[in-house]
N, C-alpha and C positions, 0 to 999 in steps of 0.2 A: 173170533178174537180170543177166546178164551183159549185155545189152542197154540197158539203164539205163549202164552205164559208158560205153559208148560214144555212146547218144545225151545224156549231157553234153558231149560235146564240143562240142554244137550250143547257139550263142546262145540262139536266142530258146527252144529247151526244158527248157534249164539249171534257169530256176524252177520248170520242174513237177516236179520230182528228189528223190528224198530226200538226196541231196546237197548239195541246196541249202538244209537245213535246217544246217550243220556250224556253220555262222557263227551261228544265230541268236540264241543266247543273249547274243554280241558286240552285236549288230548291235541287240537288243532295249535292251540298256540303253545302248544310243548315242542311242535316239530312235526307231528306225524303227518304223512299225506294225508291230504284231504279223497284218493281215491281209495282210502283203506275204507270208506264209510258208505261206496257208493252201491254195493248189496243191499244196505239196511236201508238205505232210499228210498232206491227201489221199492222193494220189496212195501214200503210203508205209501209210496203213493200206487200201488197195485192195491192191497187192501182199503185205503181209503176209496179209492174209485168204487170198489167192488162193494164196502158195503154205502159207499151215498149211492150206486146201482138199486143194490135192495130196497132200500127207503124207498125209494119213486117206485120202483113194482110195489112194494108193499102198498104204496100210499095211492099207487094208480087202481088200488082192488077195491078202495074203501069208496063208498057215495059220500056225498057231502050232503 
């Protein structure tokens, strides 16, 4: 995750970001397609999956 912060620094990977989602509710009722946003979708339910994934491995190691 922490990694995502700093590759927004970068131009042209900006839009694959879930950061680059902040604007878009702005940006949606200014006119812009709504498919200009669908990289940063993506890309944000791939990392949510990936890390609630980790959680349950992590959480399937621990005894109770």
């Amino acid at each position: 995750m922490l990694l995502t912060g700093v590759a927004g620094s970068l131009a042209g990977i900006s839009r694959w970001l879930p950061t680059g989602l902040l604007n878009a509710l702005a940006d949606l009722t200014a006119g812009r397609p709504a498919t200009d946003f669908l990289p940063g979708l993506v890309i944000t339910v791939v990392l949510t999956a990936a890390a609630l994934g980790g959680a349950v491995l992590l959480g399937d190691r621990r005894e109770v």
